[in-house]
N, C-alpha and C positions, 0 to 999 in steps of 0.2 A: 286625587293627588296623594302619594306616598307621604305618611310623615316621617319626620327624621326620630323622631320621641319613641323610647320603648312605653311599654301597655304601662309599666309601673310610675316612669316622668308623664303620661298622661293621664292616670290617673290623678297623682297627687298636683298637676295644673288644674284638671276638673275641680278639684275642691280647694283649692287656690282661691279660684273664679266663685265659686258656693259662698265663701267666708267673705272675700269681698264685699259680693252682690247683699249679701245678711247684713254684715255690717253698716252698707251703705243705705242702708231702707228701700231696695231694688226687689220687692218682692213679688210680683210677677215673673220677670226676668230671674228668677232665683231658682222659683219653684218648674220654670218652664226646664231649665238647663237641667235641673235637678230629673226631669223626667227622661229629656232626652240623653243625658250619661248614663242614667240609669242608676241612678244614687238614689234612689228613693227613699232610704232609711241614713239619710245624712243629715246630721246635726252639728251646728254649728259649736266649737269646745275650745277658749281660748288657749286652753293646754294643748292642743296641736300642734305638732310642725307647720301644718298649714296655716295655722292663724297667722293673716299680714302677712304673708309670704311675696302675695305679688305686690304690695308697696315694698317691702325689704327689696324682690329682687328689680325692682322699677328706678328706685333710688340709683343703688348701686350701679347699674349700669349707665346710668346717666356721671356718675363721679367716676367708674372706669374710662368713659370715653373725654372725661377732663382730660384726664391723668395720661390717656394716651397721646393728646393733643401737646400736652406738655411736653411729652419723653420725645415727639417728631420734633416738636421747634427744638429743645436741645440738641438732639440728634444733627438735626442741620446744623446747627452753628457750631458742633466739634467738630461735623466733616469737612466745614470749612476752614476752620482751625487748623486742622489737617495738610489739607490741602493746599494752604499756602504754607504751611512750615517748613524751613530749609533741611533739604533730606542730606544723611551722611550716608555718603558709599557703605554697604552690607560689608562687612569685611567674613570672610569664609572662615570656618573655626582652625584651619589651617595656619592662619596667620594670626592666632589669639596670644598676644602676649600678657603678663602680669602688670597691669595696673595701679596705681593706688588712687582712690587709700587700702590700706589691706583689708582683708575682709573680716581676720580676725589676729587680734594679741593675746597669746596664750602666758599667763607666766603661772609660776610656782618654783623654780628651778631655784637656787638659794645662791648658786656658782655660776660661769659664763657655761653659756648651750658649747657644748663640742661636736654635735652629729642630730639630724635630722632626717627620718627615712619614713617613705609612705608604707604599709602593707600592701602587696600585689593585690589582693579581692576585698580586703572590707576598708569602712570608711575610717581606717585607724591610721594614725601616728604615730610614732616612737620616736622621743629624744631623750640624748645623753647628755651627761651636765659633769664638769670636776665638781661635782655636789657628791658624786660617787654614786649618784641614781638614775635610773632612765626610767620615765614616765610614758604613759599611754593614754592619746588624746583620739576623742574624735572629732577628726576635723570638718565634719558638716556643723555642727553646731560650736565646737569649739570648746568641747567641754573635757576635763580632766575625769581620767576612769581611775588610772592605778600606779602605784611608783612598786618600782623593782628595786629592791634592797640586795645587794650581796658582796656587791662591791667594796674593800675597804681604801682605793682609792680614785681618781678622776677616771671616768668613763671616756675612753677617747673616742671609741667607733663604734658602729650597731649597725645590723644588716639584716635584712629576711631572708630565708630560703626563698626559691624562685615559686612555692606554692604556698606562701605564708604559714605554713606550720611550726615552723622554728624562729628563731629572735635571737642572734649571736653577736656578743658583745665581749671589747674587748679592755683592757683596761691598765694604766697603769701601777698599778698591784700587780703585776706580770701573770695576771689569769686569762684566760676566755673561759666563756660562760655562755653553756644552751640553753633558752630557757622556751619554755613547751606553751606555743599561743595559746594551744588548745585544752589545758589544762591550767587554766588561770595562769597560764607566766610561771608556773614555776619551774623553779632552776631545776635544770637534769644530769647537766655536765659540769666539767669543771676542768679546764683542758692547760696543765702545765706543761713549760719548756721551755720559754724566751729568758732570757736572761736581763734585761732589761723592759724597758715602758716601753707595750706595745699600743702602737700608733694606729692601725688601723687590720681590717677584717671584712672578709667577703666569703660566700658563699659562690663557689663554682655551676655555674647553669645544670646542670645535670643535680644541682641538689647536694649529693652525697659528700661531697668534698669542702670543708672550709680553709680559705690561701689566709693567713694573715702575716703583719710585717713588725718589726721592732725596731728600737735604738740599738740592740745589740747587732743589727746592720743584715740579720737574714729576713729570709722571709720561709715559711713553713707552713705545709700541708697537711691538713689532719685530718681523718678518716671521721666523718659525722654522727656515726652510728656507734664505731666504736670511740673513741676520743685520741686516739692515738697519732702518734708525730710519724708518718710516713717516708717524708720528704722537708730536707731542709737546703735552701739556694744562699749561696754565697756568693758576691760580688761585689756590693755598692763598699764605698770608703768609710761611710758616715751612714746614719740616721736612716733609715728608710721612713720615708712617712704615710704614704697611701701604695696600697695595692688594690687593682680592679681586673678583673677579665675582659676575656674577648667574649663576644655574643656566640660564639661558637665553642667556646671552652677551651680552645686549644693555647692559647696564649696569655699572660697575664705581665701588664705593665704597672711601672712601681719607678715611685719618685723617689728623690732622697736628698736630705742635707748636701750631698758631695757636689750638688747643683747639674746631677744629671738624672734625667731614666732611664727605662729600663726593658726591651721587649723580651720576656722570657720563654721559649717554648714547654710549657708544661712537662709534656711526655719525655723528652730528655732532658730538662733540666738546665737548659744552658742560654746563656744569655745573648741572644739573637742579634740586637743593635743597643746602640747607645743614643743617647740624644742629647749632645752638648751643643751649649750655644747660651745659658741662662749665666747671670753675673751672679746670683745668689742662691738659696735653699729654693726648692722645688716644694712647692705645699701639697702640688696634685697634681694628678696627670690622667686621662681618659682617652678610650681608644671613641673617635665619633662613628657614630652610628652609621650602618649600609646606607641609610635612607635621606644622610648628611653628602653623601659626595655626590651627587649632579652639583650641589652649590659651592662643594669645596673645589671641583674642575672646572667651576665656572670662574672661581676668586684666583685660580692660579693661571687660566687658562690654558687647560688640560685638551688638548687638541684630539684625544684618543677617547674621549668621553663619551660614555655609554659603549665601546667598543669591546673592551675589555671586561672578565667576568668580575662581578663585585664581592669581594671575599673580607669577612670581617677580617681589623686589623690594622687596614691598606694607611690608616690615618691615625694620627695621634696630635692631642693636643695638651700642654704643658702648660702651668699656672706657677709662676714662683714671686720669692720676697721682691726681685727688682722691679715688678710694678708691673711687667708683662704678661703677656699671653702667647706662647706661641703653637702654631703649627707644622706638622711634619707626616714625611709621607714614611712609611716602615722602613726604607731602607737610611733611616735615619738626618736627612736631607729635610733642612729649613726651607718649610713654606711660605710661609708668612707671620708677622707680627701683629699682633695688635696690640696696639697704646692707646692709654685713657686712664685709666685707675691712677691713683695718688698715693697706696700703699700697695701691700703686700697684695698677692690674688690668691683668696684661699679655699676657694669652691669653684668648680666648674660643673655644668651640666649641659646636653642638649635638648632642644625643643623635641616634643614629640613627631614633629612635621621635618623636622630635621634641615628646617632654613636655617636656626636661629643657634645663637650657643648664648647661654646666661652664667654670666661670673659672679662672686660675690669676697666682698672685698673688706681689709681693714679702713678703707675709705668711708665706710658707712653705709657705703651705696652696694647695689645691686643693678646691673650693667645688661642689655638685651645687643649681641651684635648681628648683625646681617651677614649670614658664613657667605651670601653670595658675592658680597661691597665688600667684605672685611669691615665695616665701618659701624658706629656702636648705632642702635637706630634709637634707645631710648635709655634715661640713666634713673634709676628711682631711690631716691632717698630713705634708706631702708630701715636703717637701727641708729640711737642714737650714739653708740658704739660699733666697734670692729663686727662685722659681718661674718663668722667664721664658718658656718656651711649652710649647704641650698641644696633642694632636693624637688626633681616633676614628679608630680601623678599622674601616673600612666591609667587609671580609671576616671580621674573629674579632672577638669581643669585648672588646677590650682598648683603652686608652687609654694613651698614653706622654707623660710629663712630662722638662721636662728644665729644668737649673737653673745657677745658679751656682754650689752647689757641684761642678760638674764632673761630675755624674752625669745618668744617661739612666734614668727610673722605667717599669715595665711592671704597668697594674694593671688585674688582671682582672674584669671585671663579671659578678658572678652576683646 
């Protein structure tokens, strides 16, 4: 019979059995074994390893095979545990919305949060504060890294380039400001020319270009490399408050006090549609994503659906003080409403999966709607003050709210 033992684990069992046998007063049986292993010059040395070895390994396997008896009867009765526990349908990460309680409260901010923005690749944060600073968190743990000083007064907006190497912020002090991730945050640029507090700022998909907007009612293009004012659009009456792009770059819409938007085509310069129909200031406006209209032609009942090529733009949706939400298709034409908020609506964004669109509001709350019902599917009590902006991460599942009461919210979507 083969044994499983190499020549080394049988020897040191031979002398195992030797110490034993000596110990126990087995001295026939000692010296017989001893001849036939062939240990002839073996003496018994209670400094060996082998001394008491096989009561050492004798014990033990009798108290491993308790311990195993144990871990089965456990075993059993979790899997029955198990197995009668009432199951919840798997919900696919598709349909992950935010949650609470949140996952993390971030404060330090001394002013209300103005702007919340993920970084495309790492697990960073950036918020703005009328503190006149914007700080950098990391939102897996939640911890504060660094404040950017330069500001002399309220930080209104902050944005990455689309490869997170840049951090551009704008401010009431009528600056913008570049400041370099990759060299600690520090400032590079220093981009004058609004005449007024600018309200918000974007970077153009292609990177090179930043759009931002002001009270003095333009909006203006600056060359990212060099700092320079390009391009300046003239139209709204009042206020502009947010500018954002199309996913395609070619377009860029923008809200405004005058309680309309704005679809402007970049390349000429001219303002495309308007979108009236809101009773009050316009806080935001976003073109919804390509991967949002199966559900927005299913809410309208778009009879030509999927037929037609899907071309960023085709949708807009509108956030203002009257408490609404609404929707629009480009050529300026009310889709649909949504009602529910109790104040102003001063955030919009949509789900990465592009069912869902999340508001956040001076109501407190934080609003999840179904783009395909129109109808709000969840309301989450978010800040103990005005809710002024929201932002998804487009790498983890998480959405970050930030408020007047001076807190930065992290809430995880499962």
């Amino acid at each position: 019979m083969n044994s499983i033992l190499s020549d080394r684990q049988k020897d040191e069992l031979h002398k195992a059995i030797l110490d034993y046998l000596s110990s126990s007063g087995f001295t026939e049986s000692f010296n017989t074994l001893k001849s036939e292993t062939q240990n002839e010059d073996f003496v018994p040395d209670p400094k060996q390893k082998y001394a008491g070895l096989l009561e050492k390994k004798w014990t033990s396997v009798i108290r491993l095979q308790k311990k195993i008896m144990e871990l089965e009867t456990k075993s059993a009765q979790l899997q029955e545990e198990v197995n009668n526990a009432p199951t919840r349908k798997q919900t696919s990460s598709v349909d992950w919305i935010p949650r609470p309680p949140e996952k993390q409260s971030m404060t330090g901010h001394r002013s209300p949060i103005t702007c919340v923005v993920f970084h495309p690749v790492y697990q960073i944060l950036a918020s703005s504060s009328e503190d006149t600073t914007i700080k950098i968190w990391d939102f897996e743990t939640g911890e504060f890294e660094r404040t950017l000083k330069g500001h002399t007064k309220s930080v209104q907006d902050i944005a990455f380039d689309p490869k997170g190497n840049f951090l551009v912020s704008c401010s009431a002090d009528l600056t913008i400001k570049v400041w370099d991730v990759n060299n600690d945050y520090k400032c590079i640029k220093t981009l004058y020319g609004h005449d007024h507090n600018i309200s918000s700022v974007a970077y153009l998909p292609s990177g090179d270009v930043i759009v931002s907007s002001s009270r003095d009612k333009t909006i203006k293009f600056w060359d990212a490399s060099s700092g320079y004012c390009n391009k300046t659009l003239t139209g709204h009456l009042d206020w502009v408050r947010s500018v954002v792009p199309s996913e395609d770059g070619r377009y860029i819409l923008t809200a405004s006090n005058d309680q309309t938007a704005r679809l402007w085509d970049i390349q000429s310069g001219e303002s495309k549609m308007e979108f009236r129909g809101h009773e009050h200031v316009l806080e935001c406006a976003i073109f919804a994503p390509i991967n949002s209209y199966p559900f927005i032609q299913e809410l309208i009942g778009d009879e030509n659906k999927g037929t037609k090529e899907a071309l960023p733009g085709q949708f807009v949706i509108t956030g203002s003080r009257d408490k609404t939400i609404k929707l629009w298709n480009s050529n300026g034409q009310l889709l649909h409403t949504l009602v529910g908020h109790d104040n102003w609506v001063r955030g919009l964004v949509v789900h990465p999966s592009g069912k869902y669109l999340l508001s956040a509001s001076d109501d407190k709350t934080l609003k999840i709607w179904d783009l395909k019902t129109g109808r709000c599917a969840k309301t989450i009590d978010a800040h103990s003050h005005f809710v002024t902006c929201i932002a998804y991460c487009n790498t983890s599942p998480v959405v970050a709210t930030g408020s007047v009461d001076q807190t930065i919210k992290l809430w995880q979507c499962r």
